[in-house]
VEXDREN-128452 format. One line per 8 residues: number of its first residue (from 1); for each residue x, y, z of N, C-alpha, C. Coordinates in nm, 2 decimals. Example, Ala and Ser with C-alpha at 12.3 -4.5 7.8 and 13.67 -1.06 7.14 Angstrom:
<atoms>
1> 1.32/-0.57/0.78/1.23/-0.45/0.78/1.32/-0.33/0.78 ~ 1.28/-0.22/0.71/1.37/-0.11/0.71/1.29/0.00/0.79 .
</atoms>
This chain:
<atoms>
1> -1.65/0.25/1.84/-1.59/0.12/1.83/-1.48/0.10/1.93 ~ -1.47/0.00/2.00/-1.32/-0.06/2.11/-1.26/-0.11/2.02 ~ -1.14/-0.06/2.07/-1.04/-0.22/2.06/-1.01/-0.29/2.16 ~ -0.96/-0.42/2.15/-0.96/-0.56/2.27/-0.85/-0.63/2.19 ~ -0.79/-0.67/2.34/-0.69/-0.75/2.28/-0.71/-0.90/2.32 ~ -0.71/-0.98/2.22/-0.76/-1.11/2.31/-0.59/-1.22/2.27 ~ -0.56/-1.29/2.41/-0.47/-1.39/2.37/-0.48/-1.54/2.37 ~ -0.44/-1.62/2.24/-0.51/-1.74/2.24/-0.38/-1.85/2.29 .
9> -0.42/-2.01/2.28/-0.32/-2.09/2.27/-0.40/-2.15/2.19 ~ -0.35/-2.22/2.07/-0.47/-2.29/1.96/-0.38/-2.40/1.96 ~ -0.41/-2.54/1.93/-0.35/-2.66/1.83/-0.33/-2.63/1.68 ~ -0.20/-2.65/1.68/-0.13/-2.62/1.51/-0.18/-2.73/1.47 ~ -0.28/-2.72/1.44/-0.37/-2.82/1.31/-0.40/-2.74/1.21 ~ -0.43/-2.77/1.05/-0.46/-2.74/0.92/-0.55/-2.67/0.96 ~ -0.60/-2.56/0.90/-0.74/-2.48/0.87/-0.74/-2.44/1.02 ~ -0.64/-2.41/1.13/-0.70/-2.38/1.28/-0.75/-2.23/1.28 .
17> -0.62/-2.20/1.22/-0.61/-2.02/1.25/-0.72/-1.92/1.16 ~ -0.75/-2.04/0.97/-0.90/-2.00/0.93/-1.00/-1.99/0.97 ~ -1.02/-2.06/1.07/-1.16/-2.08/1.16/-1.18/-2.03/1.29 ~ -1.07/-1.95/1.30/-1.04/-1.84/1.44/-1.07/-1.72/1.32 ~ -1.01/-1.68/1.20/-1.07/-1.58/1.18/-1.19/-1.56/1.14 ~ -1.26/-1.63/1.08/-1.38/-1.66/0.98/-1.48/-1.64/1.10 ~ -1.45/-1.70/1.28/-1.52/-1.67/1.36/-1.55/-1.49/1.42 ~ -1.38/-1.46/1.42/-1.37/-1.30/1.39/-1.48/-1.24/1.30 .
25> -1.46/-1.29/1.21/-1.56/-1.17/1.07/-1.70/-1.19/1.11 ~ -1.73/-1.31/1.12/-1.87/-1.35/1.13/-1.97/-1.25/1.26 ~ -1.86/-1.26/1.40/-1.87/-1.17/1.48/-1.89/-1.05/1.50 ~ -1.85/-0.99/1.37/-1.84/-0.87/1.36/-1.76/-0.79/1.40 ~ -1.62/-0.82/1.39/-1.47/-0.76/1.48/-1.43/-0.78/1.32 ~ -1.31/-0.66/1.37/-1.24/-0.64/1.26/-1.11/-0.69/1.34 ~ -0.99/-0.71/1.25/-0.88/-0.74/1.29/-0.76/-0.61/1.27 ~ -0.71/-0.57/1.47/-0.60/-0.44/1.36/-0.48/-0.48/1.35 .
33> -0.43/-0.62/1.48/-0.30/-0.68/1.44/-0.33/-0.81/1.50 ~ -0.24/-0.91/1.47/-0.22/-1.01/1.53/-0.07/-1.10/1.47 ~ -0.03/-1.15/1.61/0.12/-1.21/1.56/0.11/-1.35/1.64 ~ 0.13/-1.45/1.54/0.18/-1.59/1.57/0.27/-1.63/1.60 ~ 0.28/-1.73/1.66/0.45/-1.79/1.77/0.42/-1.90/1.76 ~ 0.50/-2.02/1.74/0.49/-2.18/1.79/0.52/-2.16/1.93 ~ 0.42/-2.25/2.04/0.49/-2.25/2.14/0.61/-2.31/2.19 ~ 0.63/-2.29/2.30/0.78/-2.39/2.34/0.75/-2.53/2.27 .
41> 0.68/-2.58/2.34/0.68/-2.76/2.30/0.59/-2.77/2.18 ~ 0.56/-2.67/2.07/0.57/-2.70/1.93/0.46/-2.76/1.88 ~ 0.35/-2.80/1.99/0.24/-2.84/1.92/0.11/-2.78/1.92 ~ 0.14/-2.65/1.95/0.06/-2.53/1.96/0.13/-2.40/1.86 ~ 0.00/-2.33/1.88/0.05/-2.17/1.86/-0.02/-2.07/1.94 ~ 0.08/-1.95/1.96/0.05/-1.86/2.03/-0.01/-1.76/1.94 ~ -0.11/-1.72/1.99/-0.15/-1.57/1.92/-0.20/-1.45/1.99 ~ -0.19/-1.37/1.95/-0.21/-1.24/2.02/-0.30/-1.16/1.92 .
49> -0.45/-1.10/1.91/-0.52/-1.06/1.84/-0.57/-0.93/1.91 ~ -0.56/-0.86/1.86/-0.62/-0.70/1.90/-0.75/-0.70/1.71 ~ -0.82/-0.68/1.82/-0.99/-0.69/1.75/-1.05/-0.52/1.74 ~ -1.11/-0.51/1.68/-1.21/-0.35/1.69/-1.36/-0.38/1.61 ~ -1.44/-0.36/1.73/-1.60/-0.37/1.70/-1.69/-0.33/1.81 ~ -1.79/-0.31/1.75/-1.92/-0.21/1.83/-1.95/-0.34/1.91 ~ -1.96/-0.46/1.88/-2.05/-0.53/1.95/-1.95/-0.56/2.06 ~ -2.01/-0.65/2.20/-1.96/-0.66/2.27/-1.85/-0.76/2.32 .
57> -1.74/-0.81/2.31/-1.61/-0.83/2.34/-1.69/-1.01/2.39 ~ -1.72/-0.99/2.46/-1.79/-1.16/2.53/-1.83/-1.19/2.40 ~ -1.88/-1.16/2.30/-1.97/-1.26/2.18/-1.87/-1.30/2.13 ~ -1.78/-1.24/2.11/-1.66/-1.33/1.99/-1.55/-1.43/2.11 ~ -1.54/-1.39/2.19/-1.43/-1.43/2.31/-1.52/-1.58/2.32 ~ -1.65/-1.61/2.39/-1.75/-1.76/2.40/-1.78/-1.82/2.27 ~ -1.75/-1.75/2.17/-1.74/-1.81/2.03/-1.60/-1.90/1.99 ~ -1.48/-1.77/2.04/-1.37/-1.85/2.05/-1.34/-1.98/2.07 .
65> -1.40/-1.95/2.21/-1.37/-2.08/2.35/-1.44/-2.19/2.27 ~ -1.52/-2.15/2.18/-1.63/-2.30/2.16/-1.54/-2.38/2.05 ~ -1.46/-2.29/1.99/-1.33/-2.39/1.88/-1.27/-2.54/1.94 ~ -1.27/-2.65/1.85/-1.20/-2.69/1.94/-1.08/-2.71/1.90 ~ -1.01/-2.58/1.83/-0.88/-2.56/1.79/-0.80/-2.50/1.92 ~ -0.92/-2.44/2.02/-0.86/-2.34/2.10/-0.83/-2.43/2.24 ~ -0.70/-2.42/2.29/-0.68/-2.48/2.39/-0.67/-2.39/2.49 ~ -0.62/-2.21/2.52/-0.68/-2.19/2.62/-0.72/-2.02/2.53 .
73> -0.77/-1.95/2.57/-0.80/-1.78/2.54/-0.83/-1.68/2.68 ~ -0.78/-1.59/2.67/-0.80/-1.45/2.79/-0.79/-1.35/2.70 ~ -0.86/-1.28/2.79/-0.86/-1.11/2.79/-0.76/-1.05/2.81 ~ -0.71/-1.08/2.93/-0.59/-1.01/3.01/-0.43/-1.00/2.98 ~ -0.39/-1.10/2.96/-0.30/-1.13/2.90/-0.27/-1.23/2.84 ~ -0.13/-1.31/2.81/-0.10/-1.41/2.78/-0.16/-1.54/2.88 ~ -0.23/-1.62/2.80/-0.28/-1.77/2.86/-0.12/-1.83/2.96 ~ -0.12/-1.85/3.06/-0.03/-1.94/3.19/0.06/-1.99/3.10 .
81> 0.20/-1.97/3.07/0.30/-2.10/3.00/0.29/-2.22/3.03 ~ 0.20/-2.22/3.17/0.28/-2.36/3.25/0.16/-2.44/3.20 ~ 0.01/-2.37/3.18/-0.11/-2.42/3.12/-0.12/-2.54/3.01 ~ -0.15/-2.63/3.03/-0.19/-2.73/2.87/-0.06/-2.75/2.81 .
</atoms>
């Protein structure tokens, strides 16, 4: 099993952050931490997810992207401040 860290920027809407995990489980990633932030201008949230699963890192990451809670997601690091 890897672990992966993936970082999001979502819309603070009702049920967002359920339906980022529920995409998690479905994927087959487990969750080993993750910490939430409001962003600066408050109509988002930041997350930071470190995941662990056999399958491959792309299936849950283009699952993500297809939310349309999610305003931006990477691999690498934190999504651009200056972004969205």
């Amino acid at each position: 099993m890897t672990h992966n860290r993936l970082y999001l920027r979502v819309f603070d809407r009702p049920a967002a952050l359920e339906r980022i995990l529920r995409v998690t489980r479905h994927r087959g990633f487990g969750i080993r931490r993750m910490s939430v932030a409001p962003s600066r201008t408050g109509d988002r949230m930041e997350i930071s997810l470190s995941v662990r699963g056999s399958r491959p890192l792309h299936t849950l990451f283009h699952q993500l992207k297809k939310l349309s809670d999610v305003a931006d997601i990477s691999e690498s690091g934190p999504p651009d401040a200056d972004a969205g």
